[in-house]
mmCIF file as gemmi writes it, N, C-alpha and C atoms, coordinates in Angstrom:
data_model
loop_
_atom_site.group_PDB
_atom_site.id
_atom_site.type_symbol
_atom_site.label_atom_id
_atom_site.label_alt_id
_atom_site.label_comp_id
_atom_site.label_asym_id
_atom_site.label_entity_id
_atom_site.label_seq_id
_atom_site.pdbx_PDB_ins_code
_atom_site.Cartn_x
_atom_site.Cartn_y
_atom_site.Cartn_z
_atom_site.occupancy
_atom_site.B_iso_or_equiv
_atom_site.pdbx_formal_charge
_atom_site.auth_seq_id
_atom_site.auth_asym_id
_atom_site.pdbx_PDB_model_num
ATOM 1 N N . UNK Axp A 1 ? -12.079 -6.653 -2.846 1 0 ? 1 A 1
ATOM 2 C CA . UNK Axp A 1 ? -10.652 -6.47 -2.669 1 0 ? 1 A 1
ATOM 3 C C . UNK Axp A 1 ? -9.957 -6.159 -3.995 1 0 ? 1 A 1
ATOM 4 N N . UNK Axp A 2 ? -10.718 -6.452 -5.046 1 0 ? 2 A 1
ATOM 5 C CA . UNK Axp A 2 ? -9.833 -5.92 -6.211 1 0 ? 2 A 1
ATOM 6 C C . UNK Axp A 2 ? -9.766 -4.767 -7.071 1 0 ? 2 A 1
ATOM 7 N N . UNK Axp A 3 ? -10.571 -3.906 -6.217 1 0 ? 3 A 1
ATOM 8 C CA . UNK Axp A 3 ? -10.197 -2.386 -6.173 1 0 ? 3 A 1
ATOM 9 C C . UNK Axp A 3 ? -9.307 -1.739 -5.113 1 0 ? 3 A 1
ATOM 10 N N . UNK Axp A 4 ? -9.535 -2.583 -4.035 1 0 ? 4 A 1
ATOM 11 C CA . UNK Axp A 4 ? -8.402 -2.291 -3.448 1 0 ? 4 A 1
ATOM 12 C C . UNK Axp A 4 ? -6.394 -2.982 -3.917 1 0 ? 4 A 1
ATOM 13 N N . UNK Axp A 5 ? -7.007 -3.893 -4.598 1 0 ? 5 A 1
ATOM 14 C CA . UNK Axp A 5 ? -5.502 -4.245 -5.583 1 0 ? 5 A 1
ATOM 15 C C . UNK Axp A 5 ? -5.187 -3.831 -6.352 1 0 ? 5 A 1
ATOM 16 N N . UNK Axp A 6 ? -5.975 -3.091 -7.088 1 0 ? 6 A 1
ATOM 17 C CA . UNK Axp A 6 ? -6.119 -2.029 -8.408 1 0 ? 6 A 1
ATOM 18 C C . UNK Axp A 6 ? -5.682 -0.657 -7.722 1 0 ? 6 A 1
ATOM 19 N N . UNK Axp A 7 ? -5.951 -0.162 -6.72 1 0 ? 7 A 1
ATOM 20 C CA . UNK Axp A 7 ? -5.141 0.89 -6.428 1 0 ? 7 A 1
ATOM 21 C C . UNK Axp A 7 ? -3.666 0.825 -6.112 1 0 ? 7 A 1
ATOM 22 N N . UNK Axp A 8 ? -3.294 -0.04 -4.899 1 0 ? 8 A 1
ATOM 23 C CA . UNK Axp A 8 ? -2.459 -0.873 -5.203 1 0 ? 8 A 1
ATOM 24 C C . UNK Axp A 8 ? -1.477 -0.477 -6.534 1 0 ? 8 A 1
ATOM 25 N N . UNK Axp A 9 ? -1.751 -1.12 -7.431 1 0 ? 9 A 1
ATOM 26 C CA . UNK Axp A 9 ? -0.827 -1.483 -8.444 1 0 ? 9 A 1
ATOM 27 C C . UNK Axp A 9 ? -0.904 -0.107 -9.319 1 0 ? 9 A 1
ATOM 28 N N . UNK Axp A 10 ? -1.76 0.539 -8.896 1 0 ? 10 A 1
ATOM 29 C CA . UNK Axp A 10 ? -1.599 1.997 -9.707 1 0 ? 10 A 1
ATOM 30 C C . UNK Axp A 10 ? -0.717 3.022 -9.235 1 0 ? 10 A 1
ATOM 31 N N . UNK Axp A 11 ? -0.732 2.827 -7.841 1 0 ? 11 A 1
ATOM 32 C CA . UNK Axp A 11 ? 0.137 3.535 -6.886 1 0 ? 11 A 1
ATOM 33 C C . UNK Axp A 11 ? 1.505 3.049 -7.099 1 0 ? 11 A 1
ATOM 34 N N . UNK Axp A 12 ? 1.733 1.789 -7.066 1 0 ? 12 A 1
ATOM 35 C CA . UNK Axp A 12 ? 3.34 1.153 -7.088 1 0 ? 12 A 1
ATOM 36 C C . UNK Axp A 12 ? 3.765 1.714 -8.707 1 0 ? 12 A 1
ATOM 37 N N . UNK Axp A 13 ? 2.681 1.377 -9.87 1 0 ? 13 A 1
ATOM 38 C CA . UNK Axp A 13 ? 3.597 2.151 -10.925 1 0 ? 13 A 1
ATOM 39 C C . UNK Axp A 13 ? 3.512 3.437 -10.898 1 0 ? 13 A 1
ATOM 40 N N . UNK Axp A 14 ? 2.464 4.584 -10.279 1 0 ? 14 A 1
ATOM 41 C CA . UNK Axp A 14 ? 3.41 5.545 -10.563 1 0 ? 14 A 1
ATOM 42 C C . UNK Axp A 14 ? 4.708 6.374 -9.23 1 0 ? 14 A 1
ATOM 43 N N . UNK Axp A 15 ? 4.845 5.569 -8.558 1 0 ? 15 A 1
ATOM 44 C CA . UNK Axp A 15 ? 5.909 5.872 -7.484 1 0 ? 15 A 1
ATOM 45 C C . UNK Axp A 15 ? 7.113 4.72 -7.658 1 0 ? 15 A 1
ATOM 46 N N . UNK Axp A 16 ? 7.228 3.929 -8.377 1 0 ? 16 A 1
ATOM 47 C CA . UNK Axp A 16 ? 7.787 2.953 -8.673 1 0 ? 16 A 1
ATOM 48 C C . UNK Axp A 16 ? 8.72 1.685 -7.258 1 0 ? 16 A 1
ATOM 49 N N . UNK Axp A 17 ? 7.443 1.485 -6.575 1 0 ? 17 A 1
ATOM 50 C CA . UNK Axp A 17 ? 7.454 0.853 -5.578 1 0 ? 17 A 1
ATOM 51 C C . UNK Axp A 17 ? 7.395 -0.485 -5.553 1 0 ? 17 A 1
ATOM 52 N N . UNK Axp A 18 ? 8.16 -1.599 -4.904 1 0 ? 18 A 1
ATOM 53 C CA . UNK Axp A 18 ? 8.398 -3.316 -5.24 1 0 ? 18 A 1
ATOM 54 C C . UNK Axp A 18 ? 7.134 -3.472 -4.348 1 0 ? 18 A 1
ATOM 55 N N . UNK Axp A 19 ? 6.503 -4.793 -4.402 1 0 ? 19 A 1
ATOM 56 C CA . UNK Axp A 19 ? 5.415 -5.318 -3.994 1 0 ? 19 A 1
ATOM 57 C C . UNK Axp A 19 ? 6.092 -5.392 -2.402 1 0 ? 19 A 1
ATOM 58 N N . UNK Axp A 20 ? 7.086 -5.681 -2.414 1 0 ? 20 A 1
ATOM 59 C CA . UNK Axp A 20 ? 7.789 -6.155 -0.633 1 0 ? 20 A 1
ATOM 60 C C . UNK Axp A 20 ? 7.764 -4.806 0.144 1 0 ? 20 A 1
ATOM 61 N N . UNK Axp A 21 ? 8.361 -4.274 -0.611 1 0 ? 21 A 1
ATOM 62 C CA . UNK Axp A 21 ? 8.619 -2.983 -0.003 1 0 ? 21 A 1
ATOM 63 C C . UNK Axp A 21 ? 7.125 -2.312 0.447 1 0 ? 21 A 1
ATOM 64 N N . UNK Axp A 22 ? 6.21 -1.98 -0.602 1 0 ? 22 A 1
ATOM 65 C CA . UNK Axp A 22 ? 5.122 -1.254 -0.625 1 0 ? 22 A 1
ATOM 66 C C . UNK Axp A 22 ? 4.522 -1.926 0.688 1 0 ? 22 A 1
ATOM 67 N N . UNK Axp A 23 ? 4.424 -3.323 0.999 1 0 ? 23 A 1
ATOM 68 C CA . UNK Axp A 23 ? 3.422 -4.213 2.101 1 0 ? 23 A 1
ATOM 69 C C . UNK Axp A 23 ? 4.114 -3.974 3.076 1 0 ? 23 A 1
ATOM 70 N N . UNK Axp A 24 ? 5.439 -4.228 3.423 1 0 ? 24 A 1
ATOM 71 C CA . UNK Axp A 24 ? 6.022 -3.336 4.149 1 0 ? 24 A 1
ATOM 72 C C . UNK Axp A 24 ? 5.8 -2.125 5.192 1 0 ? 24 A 1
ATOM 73 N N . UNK Axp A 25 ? 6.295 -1.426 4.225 1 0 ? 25 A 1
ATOM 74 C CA . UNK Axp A 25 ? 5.3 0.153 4.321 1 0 ? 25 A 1
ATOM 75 C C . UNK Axp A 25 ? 4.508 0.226 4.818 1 0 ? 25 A 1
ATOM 76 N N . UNK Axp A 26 ? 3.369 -0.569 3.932 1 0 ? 26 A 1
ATOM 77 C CA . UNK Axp A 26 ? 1.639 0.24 4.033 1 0 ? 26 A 1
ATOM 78 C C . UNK Axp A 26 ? 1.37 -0.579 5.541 1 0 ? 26 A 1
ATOM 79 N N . UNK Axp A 27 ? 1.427 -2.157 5.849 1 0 ? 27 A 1
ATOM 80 C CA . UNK Axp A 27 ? 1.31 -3.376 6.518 1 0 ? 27 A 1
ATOM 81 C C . UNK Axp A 27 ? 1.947 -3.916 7.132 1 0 ? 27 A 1
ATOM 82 N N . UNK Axp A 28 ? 3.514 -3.645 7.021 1 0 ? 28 A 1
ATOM 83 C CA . UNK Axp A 28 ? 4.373 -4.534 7.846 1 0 ? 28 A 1
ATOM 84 C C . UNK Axp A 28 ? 3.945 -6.118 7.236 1 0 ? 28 A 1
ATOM 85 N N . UNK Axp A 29 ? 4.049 -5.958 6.029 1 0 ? 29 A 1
ATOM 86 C CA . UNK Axp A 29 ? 3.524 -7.58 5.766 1 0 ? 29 A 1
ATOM 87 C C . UNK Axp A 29 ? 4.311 -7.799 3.879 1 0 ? 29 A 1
ATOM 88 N N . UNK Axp A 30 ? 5.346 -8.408 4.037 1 0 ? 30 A 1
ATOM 89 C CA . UNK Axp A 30 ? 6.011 -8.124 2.416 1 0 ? 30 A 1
ATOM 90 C C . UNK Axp A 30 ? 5.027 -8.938 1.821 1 0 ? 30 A 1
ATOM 91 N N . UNK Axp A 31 ? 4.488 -9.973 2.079 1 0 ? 31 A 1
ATOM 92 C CA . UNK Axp A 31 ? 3.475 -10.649 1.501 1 0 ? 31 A 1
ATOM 93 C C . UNK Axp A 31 ? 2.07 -10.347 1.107 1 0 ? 31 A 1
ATOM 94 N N . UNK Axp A 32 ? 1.78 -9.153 1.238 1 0 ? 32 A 1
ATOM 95 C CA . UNK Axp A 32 ? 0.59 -9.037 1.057 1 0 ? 32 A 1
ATOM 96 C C . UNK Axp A 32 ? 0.001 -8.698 -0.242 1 0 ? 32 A 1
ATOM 97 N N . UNK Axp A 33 ? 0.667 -8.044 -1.479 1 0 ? 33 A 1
ATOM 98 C CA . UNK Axp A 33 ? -0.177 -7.985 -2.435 1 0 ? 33 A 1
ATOM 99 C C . UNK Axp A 33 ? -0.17 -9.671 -3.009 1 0 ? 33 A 1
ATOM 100 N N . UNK Axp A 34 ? 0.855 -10.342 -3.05 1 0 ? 34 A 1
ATOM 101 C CA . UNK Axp A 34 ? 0.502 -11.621 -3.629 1 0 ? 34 A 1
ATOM 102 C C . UNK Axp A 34 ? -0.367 -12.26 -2.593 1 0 ? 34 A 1
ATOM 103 N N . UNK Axp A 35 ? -0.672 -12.133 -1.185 1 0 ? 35 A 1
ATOM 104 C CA . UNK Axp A 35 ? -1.908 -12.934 -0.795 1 0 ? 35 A 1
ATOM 105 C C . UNK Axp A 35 ? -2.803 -12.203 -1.562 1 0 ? 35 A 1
ATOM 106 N N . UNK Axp A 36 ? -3.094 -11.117 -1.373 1 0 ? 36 A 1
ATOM 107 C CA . UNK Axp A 36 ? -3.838 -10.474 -1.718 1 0 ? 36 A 1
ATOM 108 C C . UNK Axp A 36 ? -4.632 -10.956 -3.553 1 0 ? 36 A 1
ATOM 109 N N . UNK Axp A 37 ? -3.735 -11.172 -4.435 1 0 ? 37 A 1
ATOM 110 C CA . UNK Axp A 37 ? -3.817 -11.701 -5.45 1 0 ? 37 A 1
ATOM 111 C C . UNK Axp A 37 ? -4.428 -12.786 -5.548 1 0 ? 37 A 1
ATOM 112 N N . UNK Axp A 38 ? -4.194 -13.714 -4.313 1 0 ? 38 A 1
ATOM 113 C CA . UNK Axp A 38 ? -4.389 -15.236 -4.14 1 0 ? 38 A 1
ATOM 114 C C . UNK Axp A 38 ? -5.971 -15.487 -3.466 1 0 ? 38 A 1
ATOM 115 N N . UNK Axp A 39 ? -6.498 -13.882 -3.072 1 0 ? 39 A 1
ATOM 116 C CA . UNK Axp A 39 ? -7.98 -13.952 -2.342 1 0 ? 39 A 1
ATOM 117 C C . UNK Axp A 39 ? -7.798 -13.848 -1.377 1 0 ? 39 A 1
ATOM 118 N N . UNK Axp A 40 ? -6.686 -13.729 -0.876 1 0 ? 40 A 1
ATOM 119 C CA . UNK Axp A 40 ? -7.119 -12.417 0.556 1 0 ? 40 A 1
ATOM 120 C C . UNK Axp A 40 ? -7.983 -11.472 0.76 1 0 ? 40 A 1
ATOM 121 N N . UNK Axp A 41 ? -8.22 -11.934 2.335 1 0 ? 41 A 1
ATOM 122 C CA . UNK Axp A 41 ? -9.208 -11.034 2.665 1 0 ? 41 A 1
ATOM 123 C C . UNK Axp A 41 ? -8.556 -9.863 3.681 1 0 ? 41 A 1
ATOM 124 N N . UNK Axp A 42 ? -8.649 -8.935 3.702 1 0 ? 42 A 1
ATOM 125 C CA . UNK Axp A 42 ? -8.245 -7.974 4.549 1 0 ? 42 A 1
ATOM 126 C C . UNK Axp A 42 ? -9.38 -7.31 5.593 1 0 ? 42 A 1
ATOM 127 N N . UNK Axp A 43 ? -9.158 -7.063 7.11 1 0 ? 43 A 1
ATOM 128 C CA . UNK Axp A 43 ? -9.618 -6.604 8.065 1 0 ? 43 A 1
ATOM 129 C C . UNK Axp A 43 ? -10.071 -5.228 7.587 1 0 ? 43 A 1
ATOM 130 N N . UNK Axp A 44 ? -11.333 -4.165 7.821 1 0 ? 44 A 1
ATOM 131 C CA . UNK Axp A 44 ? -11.215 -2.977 7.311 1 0 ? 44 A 1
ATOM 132 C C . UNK Axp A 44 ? -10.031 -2.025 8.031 1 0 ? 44 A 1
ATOM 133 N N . UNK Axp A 45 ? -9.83 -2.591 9.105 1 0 ? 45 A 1
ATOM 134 C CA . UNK Axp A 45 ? -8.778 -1.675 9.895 1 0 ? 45 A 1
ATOM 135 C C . UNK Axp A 45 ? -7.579 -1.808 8.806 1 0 ? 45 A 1
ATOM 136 N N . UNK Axp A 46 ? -7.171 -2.766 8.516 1 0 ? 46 A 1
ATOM 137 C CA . UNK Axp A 46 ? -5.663 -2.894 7.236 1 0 ? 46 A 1
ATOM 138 C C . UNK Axp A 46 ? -5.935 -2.388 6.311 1 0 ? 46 A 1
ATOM 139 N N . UNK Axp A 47 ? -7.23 -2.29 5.547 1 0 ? 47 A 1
ATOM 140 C CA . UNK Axp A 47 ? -7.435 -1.529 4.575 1 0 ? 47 A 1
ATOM 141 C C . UNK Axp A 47 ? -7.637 0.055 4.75 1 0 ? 47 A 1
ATOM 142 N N . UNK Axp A 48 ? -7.809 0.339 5.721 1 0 ? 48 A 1
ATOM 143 C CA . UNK Axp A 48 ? -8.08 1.767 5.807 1 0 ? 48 A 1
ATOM 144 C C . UNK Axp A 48 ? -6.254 1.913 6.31 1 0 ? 48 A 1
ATOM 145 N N . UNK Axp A 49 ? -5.406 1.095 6.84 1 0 ? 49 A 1
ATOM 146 C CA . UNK Axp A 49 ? -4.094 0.994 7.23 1 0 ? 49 A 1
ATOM 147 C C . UNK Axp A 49 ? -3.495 1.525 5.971 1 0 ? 49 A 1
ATOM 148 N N . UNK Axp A 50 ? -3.658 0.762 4.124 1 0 ? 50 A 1
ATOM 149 C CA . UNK Axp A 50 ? -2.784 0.925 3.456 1 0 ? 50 A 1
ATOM 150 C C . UNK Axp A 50 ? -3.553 1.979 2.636 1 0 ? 50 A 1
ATOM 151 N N . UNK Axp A 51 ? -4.487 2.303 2.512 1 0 ? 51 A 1
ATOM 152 C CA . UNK Axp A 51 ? -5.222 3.38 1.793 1 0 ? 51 A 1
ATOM 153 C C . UNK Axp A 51 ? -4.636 4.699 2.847 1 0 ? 51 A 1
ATOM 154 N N . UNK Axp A 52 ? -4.751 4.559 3.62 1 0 ? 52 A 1
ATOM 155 C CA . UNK Axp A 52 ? -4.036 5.869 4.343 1 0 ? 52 A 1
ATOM 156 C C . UNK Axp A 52 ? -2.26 6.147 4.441 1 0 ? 52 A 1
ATOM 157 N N . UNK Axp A 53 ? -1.852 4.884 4.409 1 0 ? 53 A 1
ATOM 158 C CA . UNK Axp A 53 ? -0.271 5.07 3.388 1 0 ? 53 A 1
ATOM 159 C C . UNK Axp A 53 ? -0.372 5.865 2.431 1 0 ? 53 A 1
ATOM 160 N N . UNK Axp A 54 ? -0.868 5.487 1.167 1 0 ? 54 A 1
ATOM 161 C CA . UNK Axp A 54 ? -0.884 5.85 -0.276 1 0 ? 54 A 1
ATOM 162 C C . UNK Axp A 54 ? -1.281 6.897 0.157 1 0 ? 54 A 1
ATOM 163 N N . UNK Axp A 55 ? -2.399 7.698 0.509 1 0 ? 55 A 1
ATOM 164 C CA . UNK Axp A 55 ? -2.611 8.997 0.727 1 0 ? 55 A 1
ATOM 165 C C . UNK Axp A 55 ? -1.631 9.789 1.428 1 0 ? 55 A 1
ATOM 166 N N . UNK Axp A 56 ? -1.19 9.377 2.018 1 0 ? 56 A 1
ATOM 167 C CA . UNK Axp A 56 ? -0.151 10.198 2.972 1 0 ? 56 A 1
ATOM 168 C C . UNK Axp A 56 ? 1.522 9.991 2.316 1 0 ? 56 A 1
ATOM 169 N N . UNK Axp A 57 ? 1.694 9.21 1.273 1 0 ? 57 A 1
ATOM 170 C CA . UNK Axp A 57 ? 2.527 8.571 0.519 1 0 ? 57 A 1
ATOM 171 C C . UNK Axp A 57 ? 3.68 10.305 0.477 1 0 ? 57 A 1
ATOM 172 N N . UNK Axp A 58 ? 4.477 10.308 0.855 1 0 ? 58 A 1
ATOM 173 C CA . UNK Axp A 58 ? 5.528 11.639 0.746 1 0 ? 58 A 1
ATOM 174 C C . UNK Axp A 58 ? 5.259 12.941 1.45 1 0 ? 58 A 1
ATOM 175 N N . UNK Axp A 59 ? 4.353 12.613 2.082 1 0 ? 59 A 1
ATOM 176 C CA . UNK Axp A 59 ? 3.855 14.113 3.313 1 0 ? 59 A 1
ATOM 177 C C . UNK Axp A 59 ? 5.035 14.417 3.971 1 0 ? 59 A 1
ATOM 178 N N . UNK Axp A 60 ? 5.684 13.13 4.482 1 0 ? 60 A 1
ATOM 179 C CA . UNK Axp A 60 ? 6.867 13.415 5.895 1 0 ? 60 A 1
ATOM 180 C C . UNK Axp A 60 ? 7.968 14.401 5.381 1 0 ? 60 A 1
ATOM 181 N N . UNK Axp A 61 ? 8.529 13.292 4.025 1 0 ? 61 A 1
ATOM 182 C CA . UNK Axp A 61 ? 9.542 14.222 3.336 1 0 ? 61 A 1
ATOM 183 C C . UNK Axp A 61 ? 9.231 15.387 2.751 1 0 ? 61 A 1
ATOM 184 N N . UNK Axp A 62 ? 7.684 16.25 2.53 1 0 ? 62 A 1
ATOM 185 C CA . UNK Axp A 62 ? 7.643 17.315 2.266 1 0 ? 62 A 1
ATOM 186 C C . UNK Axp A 62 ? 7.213 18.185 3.525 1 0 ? 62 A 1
ATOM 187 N N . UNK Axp A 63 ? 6.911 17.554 4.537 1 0 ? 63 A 1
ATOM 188 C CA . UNK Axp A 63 ? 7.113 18.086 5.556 1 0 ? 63 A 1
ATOM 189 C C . UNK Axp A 63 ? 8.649 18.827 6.742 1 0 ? 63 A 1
ATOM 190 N N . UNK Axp A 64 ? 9.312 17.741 6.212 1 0 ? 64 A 1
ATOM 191 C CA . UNK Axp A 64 ? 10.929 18.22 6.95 1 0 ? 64 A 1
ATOM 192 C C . UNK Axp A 64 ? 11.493 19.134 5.631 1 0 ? 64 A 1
ATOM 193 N N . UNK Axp A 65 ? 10.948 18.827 4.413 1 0 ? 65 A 1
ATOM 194 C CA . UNK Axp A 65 ? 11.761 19.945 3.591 1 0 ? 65 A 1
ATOM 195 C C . UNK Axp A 65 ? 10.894 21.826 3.89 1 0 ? 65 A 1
ATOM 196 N N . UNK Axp A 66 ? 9.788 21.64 4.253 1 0 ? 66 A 1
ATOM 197 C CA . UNK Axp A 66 ? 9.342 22.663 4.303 1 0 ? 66 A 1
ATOM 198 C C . UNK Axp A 66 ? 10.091 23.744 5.102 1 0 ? 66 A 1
């Protein structure tokens, strides 16, 4: 999991995203990078949930601007 927190936190600084917000987002869960910190374990379905956020991270809005 701490490559998956390491992306995480690479993604939030360069989009400049709050930990609440981002879990939010990715999880519907504002808590999750600090569980996550604390040794959380994540389902692969949630992880493939917030890894496919970050990838898809601004598609929509370059999609309606297109």
């Amino acid at each position: 999991m701490d490559d998956l927190l390491s992306e995480i936190e690479a993604f939030r600084d360069a989009h400049g995203i709050a930990e609440t917000t981002f879990g939010r987002k990715a999880a519907n869960d504002t808590r999750l990078i600090g569980q996550l910190r604390d040794g959380r374990e994540l389902r692969r379905a949630t992880v493939e949930k917030v890894r496919r956020y970050m990838l898809t991270y601004g598609a929509e809005s370059t999609a309606v601007a297109a």
